[in-house]
TIVO-2410 file (N, C-alpha, C; in nm, 3 decimals):
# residues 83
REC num residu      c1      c2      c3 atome chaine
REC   1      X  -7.992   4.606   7.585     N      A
REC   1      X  -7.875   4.664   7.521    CA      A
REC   1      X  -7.804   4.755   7.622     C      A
REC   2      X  -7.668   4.748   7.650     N      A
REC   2      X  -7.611   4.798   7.748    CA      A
REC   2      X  -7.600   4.921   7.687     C      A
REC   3      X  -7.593   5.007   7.804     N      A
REC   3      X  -7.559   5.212   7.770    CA      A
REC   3      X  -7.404   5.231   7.732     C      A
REC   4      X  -7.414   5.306   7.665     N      A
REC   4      X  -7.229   5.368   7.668    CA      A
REC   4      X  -7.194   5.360   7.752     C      A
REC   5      X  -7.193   5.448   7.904     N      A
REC   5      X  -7.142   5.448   8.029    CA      A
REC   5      X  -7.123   5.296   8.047     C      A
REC   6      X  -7.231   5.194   8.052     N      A
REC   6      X  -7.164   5.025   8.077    CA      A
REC   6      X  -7.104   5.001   8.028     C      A
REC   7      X  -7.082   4.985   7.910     N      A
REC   7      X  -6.960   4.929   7.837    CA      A
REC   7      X  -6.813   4.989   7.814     C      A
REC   8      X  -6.829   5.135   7.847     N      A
REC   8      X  -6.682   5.157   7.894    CA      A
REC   8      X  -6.674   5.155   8.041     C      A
REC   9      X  -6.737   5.148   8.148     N      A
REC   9      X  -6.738   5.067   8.308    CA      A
REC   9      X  -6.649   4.898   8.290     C      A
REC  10      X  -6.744   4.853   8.193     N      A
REC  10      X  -6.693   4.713   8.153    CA      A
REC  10      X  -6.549   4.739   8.105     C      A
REC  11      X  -6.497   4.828   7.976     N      A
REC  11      X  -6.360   4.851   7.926    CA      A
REC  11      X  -6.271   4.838   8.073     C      A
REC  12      X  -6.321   4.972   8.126     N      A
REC  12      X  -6.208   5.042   8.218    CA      A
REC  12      X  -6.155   4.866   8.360     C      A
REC  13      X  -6.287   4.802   8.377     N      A
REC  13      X  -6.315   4.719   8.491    CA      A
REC  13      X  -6.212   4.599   8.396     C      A
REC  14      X  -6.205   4.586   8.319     N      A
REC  14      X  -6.101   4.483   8.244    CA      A
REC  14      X  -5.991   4.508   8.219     C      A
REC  15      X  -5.964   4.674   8.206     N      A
REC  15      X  -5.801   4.704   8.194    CA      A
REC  15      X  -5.754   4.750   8.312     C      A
REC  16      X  -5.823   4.706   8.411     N      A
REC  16      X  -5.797   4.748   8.555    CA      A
REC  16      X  -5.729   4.600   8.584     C      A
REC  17      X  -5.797   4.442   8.569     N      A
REC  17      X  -5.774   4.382   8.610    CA      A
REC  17      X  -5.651   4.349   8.552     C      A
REC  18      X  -5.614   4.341   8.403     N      A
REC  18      X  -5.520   4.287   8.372    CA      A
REC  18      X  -5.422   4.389   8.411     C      A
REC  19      X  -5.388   4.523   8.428     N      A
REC  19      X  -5.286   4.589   8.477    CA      A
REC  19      X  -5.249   4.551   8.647     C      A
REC  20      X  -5.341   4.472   8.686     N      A
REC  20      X  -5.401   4.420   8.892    CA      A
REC  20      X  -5.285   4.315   8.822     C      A
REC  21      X  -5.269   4.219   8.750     N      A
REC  21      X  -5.276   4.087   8.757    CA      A
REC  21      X  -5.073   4.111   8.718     C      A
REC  22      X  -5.098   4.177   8.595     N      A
REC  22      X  -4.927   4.211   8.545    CA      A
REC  22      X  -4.835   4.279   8.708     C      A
REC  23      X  -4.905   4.350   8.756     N      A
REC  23      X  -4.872   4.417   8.887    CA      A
REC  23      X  -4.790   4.338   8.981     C      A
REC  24      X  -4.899   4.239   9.038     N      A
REC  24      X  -4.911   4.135   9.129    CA      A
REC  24      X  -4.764   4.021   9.091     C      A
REC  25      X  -4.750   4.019   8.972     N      A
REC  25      X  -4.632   3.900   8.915    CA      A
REC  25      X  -4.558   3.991   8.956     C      A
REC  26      X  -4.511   4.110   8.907     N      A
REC  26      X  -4.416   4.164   8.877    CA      A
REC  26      X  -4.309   4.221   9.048     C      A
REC  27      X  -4.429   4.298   9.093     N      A
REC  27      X  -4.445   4.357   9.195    CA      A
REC  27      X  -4.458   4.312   9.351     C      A
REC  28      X  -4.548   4.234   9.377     N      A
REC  28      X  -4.610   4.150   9.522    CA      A
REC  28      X  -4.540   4.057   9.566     C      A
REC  29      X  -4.421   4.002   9.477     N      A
REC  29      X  -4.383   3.907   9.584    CA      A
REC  29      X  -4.296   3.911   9.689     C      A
REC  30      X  -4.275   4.026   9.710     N      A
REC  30      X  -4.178   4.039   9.823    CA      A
REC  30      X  -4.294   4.049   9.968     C      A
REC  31      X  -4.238   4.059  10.073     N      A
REC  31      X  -4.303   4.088  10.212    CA      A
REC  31      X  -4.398   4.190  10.208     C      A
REC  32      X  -4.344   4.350  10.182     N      A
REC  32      X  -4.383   4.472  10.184    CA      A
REC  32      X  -4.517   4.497  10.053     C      A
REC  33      X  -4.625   4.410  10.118     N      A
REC  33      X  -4.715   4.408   9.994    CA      A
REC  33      X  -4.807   4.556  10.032     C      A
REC  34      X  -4.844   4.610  10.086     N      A
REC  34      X  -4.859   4.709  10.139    CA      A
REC  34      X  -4.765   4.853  10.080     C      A
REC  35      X  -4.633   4.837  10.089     N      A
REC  35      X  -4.590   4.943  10.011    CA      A
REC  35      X  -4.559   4.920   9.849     C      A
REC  36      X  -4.585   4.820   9.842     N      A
REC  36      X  -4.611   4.783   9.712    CA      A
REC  36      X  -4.725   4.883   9.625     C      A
REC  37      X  -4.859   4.825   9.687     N      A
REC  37      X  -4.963   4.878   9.676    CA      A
REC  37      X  -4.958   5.044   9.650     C      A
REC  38      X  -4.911   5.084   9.783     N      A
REC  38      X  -4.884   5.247   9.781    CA      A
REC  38      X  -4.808   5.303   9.675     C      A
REC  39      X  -4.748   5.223   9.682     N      A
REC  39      X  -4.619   5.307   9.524    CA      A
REC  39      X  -4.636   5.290   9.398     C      A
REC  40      X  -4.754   5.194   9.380     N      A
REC  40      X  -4.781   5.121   9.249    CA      A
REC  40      X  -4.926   5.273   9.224     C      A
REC  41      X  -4.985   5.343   9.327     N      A
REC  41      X  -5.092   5.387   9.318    CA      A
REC  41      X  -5.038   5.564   9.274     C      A
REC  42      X  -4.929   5.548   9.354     N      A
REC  42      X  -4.823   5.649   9.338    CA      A
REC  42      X  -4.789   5.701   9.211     C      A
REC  43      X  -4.730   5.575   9.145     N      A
REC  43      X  -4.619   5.620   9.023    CA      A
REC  43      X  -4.762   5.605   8.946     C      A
REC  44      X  -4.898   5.566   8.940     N      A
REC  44      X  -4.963   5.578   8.846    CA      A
REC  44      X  -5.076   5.701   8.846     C      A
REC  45      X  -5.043   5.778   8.964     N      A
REC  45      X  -5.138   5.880   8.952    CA      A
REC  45      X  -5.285   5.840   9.038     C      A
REC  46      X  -5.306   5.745   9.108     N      A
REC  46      X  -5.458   5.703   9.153    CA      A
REC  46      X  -5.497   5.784   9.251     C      A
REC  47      X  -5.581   5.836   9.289     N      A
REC  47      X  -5.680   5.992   9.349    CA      A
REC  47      X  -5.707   5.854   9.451     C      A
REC  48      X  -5.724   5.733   9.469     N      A
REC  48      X  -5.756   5.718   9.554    CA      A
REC  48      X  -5.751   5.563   9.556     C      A
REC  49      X  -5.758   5.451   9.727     N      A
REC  49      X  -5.714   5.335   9.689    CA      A
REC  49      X  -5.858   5.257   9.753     C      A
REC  50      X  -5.902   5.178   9.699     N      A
REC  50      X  -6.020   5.110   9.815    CA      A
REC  50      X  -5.929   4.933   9.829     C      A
REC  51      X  -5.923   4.853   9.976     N      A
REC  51      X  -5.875   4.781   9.976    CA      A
REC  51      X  -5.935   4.712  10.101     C      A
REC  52      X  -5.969   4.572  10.089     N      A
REC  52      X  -6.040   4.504  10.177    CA      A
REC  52      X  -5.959   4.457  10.335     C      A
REC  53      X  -6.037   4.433  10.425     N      A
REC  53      X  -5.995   4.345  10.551    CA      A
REC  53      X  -6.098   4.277  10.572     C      A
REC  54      X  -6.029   4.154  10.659     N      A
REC  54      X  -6.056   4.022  10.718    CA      A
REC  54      X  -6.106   4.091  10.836     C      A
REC  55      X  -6.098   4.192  10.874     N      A
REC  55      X  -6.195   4.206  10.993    CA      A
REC  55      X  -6.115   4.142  11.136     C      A
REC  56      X  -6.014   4.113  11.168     N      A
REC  56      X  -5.942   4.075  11.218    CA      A
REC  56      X  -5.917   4.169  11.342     C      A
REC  57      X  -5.951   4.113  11.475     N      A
REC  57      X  -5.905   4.190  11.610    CA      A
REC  57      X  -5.878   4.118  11.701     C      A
REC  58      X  -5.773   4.171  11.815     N      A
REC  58      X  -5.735   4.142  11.943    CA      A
REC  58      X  -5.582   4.062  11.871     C      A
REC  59      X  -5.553   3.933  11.903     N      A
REC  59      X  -5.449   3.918  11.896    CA      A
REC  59      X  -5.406   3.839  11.794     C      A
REC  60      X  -5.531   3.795  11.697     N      A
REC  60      X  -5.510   3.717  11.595    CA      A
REC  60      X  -5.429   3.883  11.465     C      A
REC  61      X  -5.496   3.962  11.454     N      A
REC  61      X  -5.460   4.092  11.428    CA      A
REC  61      X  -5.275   4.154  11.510     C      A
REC  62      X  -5.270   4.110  11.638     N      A
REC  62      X  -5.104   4.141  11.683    CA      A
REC  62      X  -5.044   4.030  11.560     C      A
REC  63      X  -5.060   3.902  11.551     N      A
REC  63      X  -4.973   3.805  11.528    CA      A
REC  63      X  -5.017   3.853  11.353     C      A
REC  64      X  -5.127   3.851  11.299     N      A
REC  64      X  -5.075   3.842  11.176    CA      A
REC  64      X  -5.049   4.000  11.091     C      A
REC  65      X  -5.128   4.055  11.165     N      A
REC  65      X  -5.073   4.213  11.129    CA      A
REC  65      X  -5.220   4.220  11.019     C      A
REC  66      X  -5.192   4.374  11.019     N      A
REC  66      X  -5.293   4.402  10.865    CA      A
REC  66      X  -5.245   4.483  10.761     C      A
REC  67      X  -5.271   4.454  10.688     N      A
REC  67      X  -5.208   4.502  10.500    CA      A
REC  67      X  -5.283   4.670  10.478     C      A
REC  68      X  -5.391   4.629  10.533     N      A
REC  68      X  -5.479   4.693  10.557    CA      A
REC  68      X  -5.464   4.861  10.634     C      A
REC  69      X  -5.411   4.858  10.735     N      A
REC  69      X  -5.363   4.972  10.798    CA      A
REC  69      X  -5.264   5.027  10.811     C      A
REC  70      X  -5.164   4.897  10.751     N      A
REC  70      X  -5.040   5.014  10.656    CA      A
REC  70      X  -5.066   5.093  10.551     C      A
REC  71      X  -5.184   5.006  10.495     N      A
REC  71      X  -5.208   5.077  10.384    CA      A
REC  71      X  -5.252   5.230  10.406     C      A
REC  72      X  -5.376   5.261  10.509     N      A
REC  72      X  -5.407   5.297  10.533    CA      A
REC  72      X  -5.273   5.454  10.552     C      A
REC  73      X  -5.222   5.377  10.632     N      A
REC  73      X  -5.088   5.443  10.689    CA      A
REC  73      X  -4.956   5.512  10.565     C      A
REC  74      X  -4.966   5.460  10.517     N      A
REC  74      X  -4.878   5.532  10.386    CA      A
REC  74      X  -4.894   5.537  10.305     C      A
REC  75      X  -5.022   5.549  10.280     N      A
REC  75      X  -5.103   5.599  10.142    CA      A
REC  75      X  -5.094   5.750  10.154     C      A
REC  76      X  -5.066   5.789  10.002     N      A
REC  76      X  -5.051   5.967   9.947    CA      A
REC  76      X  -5.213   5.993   9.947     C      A
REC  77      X  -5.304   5.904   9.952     N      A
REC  77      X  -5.428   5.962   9.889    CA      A
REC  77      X  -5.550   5.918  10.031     C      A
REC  78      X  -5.676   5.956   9.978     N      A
REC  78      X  -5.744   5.840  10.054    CA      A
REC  78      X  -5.806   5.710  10.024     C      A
REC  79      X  -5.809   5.671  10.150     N      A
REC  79      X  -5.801   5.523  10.140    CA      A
REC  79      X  -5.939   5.455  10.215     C      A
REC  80      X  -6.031   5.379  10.110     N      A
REC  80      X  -6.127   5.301  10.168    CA      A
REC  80      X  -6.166   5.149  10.217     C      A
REC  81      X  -6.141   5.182  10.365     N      A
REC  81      X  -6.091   4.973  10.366    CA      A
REC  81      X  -6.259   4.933  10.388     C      A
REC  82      X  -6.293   4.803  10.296     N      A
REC  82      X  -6.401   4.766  10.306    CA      A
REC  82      X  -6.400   4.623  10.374     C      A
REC  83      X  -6.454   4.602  10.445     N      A
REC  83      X  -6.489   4.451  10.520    CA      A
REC  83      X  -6.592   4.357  10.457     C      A
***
């Protein structure tokens, strides 16, 4: 039988995704997915952003860039990039 704390972990982890998913339509399709991100974390108040990389270096990283260290870069809060 799951604890209180799990099942509102579970609540919060499901109204996270569908507010991720409404976001993403609404929001992401332009280029600037990165300040997307930042302003979306912005206007909602988030203490903080965690956001993944490909791990990407040398020149495959010049040519495709990372989402990742803009993010890093103009985020109001802190920011945890996980690989």
């Amino acid at each position: 039988m799951p604890t209180t704390g799990h099942t509102s972990a579970h609540r919060g982890l499901r109204r996270f995704k569908r507010r991720w998913r409404l976001w993403r339509r609404e929001r992401a399709g332009g280029s600037d997915i990165a300040g997307a991100i930042v302003d979306y974390a912005e206007k909602n108040s988030y203490h903080h952003i965690v956001t993944g990389s490909a791990g990407l270096t040398g020149a495959k990283r010049l040519l495709l860039g990372s989402v990742a260290a803009d993010i890093v870069t103009l985020a109001h809060c802190p920011v945890t990039v996980v690989r």
